[in-house]
N, C-alpha and C positions, 0 to 999 in steps of 0.2 A: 736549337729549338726555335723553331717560327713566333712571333710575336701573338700575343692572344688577340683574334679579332673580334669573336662574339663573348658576349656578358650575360650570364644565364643563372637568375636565380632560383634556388629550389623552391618548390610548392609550400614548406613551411612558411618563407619570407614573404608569400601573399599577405599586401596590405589589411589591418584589421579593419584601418579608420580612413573613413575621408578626411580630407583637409578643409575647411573652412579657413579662407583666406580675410574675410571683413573684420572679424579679430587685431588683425596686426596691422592692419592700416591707421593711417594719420586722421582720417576720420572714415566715416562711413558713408556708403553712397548714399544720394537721396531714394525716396523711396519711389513706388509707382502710388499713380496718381489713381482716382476714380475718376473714367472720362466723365461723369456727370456732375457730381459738386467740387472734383480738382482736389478731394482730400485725400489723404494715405489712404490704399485699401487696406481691410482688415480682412482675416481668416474667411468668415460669410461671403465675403464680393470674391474668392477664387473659392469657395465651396463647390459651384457647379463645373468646376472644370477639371478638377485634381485634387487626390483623395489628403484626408487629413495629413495622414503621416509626412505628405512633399510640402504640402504649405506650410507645415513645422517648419523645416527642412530649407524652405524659401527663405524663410524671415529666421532662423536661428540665428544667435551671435555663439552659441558654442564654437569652440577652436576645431574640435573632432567630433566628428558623427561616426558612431560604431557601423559597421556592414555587418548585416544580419546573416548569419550562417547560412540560411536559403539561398542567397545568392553569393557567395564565397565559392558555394557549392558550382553553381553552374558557372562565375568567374575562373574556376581550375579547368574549364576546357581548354581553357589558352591561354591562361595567366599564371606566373608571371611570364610577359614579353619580352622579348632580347633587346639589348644595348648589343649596334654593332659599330665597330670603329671601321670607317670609309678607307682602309689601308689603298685600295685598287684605285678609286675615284682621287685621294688626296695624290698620288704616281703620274694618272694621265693629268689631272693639274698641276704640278711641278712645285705643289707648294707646301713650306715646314708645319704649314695649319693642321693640326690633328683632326677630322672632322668624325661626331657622333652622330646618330641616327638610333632612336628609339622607333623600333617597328611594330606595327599594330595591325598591320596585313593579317596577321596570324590568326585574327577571329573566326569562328564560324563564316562571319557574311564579307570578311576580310577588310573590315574597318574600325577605327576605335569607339562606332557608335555604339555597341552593343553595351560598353563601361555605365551608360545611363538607362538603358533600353532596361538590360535588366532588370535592375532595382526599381524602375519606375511599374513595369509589369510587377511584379511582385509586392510590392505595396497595393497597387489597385485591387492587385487578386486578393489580397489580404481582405481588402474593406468589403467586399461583396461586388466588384465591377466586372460587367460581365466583356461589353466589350471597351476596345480605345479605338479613337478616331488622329490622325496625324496628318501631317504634310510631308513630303522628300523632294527635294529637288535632284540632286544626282543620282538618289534610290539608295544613299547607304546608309539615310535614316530609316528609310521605311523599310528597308530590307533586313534592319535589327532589331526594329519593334516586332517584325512578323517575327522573328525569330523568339524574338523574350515572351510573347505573348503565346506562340507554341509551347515553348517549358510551363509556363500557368496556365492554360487551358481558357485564353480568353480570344472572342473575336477580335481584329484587327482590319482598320477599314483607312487604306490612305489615298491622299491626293498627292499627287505624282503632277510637278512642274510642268505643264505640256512638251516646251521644249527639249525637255533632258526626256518626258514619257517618247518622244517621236526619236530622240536620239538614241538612248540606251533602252530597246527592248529586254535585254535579258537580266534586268536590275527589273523590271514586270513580272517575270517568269519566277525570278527568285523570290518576291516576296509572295507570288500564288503558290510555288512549290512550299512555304511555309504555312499557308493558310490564310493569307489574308487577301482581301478583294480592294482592288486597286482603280481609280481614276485619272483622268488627266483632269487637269485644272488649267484653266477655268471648266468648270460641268454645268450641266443645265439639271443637276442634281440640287442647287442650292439656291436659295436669295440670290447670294452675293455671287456666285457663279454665273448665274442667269444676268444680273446687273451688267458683270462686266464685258460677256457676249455680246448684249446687245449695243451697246460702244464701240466696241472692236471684237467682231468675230472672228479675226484671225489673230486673235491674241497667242502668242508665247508664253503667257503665264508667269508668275513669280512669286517667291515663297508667303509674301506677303497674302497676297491672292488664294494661295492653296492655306495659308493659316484660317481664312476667315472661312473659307466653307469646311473645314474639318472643324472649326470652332462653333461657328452656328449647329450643324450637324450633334456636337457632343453636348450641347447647350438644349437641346430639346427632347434628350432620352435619359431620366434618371438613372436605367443603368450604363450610361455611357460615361465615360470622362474623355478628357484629352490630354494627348502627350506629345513633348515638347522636346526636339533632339538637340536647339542648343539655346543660347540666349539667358535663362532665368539661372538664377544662382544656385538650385539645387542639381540641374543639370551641370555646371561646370562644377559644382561640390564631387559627384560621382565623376566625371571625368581626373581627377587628383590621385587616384589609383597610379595614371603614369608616371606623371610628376616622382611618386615617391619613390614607384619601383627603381626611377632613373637615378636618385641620389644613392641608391644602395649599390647598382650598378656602376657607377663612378668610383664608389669608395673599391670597388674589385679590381674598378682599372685602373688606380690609383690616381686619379687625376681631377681636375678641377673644370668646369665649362666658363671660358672667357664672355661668348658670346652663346646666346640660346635664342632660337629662331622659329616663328611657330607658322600658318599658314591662318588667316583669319577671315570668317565670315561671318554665324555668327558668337562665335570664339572660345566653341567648347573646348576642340582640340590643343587651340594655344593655351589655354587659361588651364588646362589637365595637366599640360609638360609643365607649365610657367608656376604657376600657383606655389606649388610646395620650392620651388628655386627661388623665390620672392620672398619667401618666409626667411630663407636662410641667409641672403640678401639684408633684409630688414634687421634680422638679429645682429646683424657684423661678421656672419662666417664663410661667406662667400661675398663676392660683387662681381656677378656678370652682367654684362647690357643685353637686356633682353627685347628683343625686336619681334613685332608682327609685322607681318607680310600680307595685303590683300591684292585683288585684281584693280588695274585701273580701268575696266571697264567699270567697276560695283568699286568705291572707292568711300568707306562711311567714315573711315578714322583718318584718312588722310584731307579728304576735301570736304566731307559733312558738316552737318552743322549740331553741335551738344547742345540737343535743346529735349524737349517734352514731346514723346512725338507717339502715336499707337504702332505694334507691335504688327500690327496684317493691314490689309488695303482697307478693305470696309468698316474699321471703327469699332470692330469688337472687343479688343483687348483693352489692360488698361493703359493709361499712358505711362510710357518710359521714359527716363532720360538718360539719351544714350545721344551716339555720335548717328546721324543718320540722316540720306539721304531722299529723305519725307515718303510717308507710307504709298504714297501715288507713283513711285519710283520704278516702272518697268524698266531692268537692266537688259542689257543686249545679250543676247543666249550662247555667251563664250561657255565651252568646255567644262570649266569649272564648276558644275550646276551646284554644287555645296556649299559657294560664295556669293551666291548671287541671292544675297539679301538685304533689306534697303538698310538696315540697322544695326549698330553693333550693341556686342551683348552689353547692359546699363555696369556690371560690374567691369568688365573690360575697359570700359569707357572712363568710368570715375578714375581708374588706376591710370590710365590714358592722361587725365587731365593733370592727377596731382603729379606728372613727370616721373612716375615710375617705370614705364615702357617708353621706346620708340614704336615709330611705324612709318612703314614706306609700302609703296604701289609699283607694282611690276606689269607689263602687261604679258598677254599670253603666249606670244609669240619665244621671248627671253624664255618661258616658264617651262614649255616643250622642248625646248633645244636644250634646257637642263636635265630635263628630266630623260630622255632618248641618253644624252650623256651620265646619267647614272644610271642606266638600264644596262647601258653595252658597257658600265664599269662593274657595278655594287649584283650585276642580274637579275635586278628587282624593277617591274616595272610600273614606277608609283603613279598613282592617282592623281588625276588633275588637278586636286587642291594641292596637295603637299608639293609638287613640283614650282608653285612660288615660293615657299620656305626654301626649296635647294637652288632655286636663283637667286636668290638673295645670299644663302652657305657661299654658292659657288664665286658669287661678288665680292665675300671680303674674303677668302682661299687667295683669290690673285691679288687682292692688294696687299696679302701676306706675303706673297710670294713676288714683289715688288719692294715691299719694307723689309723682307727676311726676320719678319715678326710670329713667332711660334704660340699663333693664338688657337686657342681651344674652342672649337665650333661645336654645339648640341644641336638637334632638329628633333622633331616627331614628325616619320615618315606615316602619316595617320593611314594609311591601304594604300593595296594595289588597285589597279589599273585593268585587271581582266575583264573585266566588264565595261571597259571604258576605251577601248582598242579605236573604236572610230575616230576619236579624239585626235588619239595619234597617226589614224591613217589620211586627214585631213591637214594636219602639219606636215607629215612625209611627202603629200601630195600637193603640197605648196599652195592650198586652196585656205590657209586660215590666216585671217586679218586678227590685226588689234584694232579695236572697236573703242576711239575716243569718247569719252564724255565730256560733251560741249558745257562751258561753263551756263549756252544760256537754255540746254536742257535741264543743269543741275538747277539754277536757278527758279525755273516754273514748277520744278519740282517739291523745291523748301518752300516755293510760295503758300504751297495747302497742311504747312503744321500747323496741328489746332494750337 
């Protein structure tokens, strides 16, 4: 009998609870600031952006946050997600590493974003919100709030990165065949939109950029809020769905993860897989090294700087302390548009500092040639973010396969790629560079944290 490659839990074993990770830490992050008196915000200073029930939810120190059966409900389209063991890919690399992959392709919009989409539509819907306002940079955020905000019956209005909106048309197409109406960013739809045109009219755009005019916009319609697909703490709370599904699926495979490896921008995906294996970690029942992975063109955790810094270009959030490579930070419009944010998430970050994770920067080039190589192994053709997590898998496989060390590799293959085919016909066609960050761009860059 063949060895079992996929790990399928039944619909009963759908998670009831999120995880809240700030509980088990050594201490707790600091908090966000008010950019105007520098003190901790409270409940009132995020009232106009996001409905009670999240800013609960933001600041809870609870361990577990119950998931409300309304969306349990709509989580059973596709959850629980497979745990599959890399048997083809660990063959064509010749090496004793066992390598996992937790797959999230499997949503509706074929990414793990819909785990916060969700719940975040359904609580708004709950308070009386009629519509939400967002940003996307590769479209697999914005193309799972159109989707959550279709299950509740609410509008949906996104700014769409220009350069990923001129690259991936049909990440447009898909969040209009959902209902909601889309722009590129920068727009002459906004203040800050219009600001940043008029300085550079042929601006590319960046997440930072498309936050502040989705943020202004949801700031001036009482029935509007705004939603946020990674970054704040209640968002990587609702991403821990995979985290736990994957420790149940481990115990099926019997087996233990050495190493867990996540793809990081702004660090919902890592901190979903990571979070509940850090718990376990912390308790004494497991110890793997857990590594994020970012682009070294957008590099916040490896070369940033952990200071105070606003969350969008124009100054409208509060301030965060996170690792980040200052809100003025236009990155270079590599493939990855999910990564290309100037900040990482403040909870990522704090756990960053007190030496709980590594991180390392890959560039894009490595990132494709991994990911082509588990497409023609595993058949699956992932998405340009998760293909830095399998360059980095596929980096310590050979040096397993050099030590003849039989280490245990995990990943979250967070989507595919169908929507993202230019990407790869651009590395096929030998036309895509890796895009340096000069240290004295990075520099003029951290010149303007407030």
């Amino acid at each position: 009998m063949a060895e079992q490659t996929k790990y399928v839990l039944d619909e009963s074993e759908l998670p009831t609870r999120w995880y809240n990770v700030i509980p088990d830490l050594p201490e707790p992050p600091p908090p966000p600031l008010h950019p105007g008196t520098r003190e901790p915000v409270g409940p009132d200073d995020l009232a106009p952006l996001f409905p009670q029930a999240l800013i609960a939810q933001e600041v809870t120190t609870d361990r577990y946050v119950d998931i409300p059966e309304e969306v349990r409900e709509v989580y059973r389209l596709w959850r629980p997600s497979p745990l599959f063991r890399a048997r083809r890919l660990e063959k064509v690399l010749g090496t004793p590493a066992r390598i996992y992959y937790k797959y999230e392709g499997v949503s509706p919009v074929g990414s793990h974003k819909p785990n916060t989409a969700v719940p975040q539509a359904f609580y708004n819907a709950a308070e009386g919100v009629k519509r939400l306002t967002t940003e996307t940079g590769a479209g697999q955020w914005g193309s799972a709030l159109a989707f959550a905000c279709a299950q509740y019956g609410l509008q949906c209005e996104v700014w769409q990165v220009r350069a990923s909106y001129d690259q991936k048309p049909y990440r447009k197409l898909m969040m209009e065949t959902f209902g909601a109406t889309v722009h590129p960013s920068p727009s002459e739809l906004t203040e800050s939109g219009r600001a940043i045109l008029k300085q550079h009219p042929d601006s590319t755009g960046s997440l930072g950029i498309a936050i502040s005019e989705a943020v202004e916009q949801a700031a001036q319609a009482p029935d509007t809020r705004y939603a946020l697909g990674s970054v704040l703490n209640h968002v990587l709370l609702h991403q821990t769905v995979i985290g736990e599904e994957a420790l149940k699926q481990f115990e099926l495979a019997g087996d233990t993860p050495d190493l867990l490896v996540g793809c990081t921008g702004g660090g919902s995906n890592f901190g979903g897989l990571a979070f509940p294996f850090l718990r376990e970690k912390l308790a004494g029942r497991m110890d793997p090294v857990i590594r994020a992975v970012e682009p070294a063109a957008c590099p916040s955790l490896t070369r940033g700087k952990y200071a105070y810094d606003f969350g969008d270009t124009a100054g409208l959030t509060p301030l965060l302390k996170m690792h980040t490579l200052g809100h003025d930070f236009i990155p270079d419009p590599i493939h990855a548009g999910g990564l290309r944010y100037h900040g990482m998430s403040p909870l990522i970050s704090h756990i960053h500092e007190l030496g709980l994770i590594e991180a390392l920067a890959i560039g894009q080039q490595e990132c494709f040639a991994a990911g082509v190589q588990f497409a023609r192994s595993e058949g699956i053709i992932p998405a340009p973010e998760p293909t830095h997590a399998l360059a980095a898998c596929i980096q310590e496989a050979l040096r397993c396969k050099e030590t003849g060390e039989e280490k245990v590799i995990l990943t979250a293959l967070c989507g595919h790629a169908h929507l993202d085919l230019p990407a790869y016909g651009a590395y096929l066609a030998g036309t895509m560079v890796d895009d340096e960050l000069s240290d004295a761009t990075l520099e003029e860059s951290l010149a303007t944290l407030p």
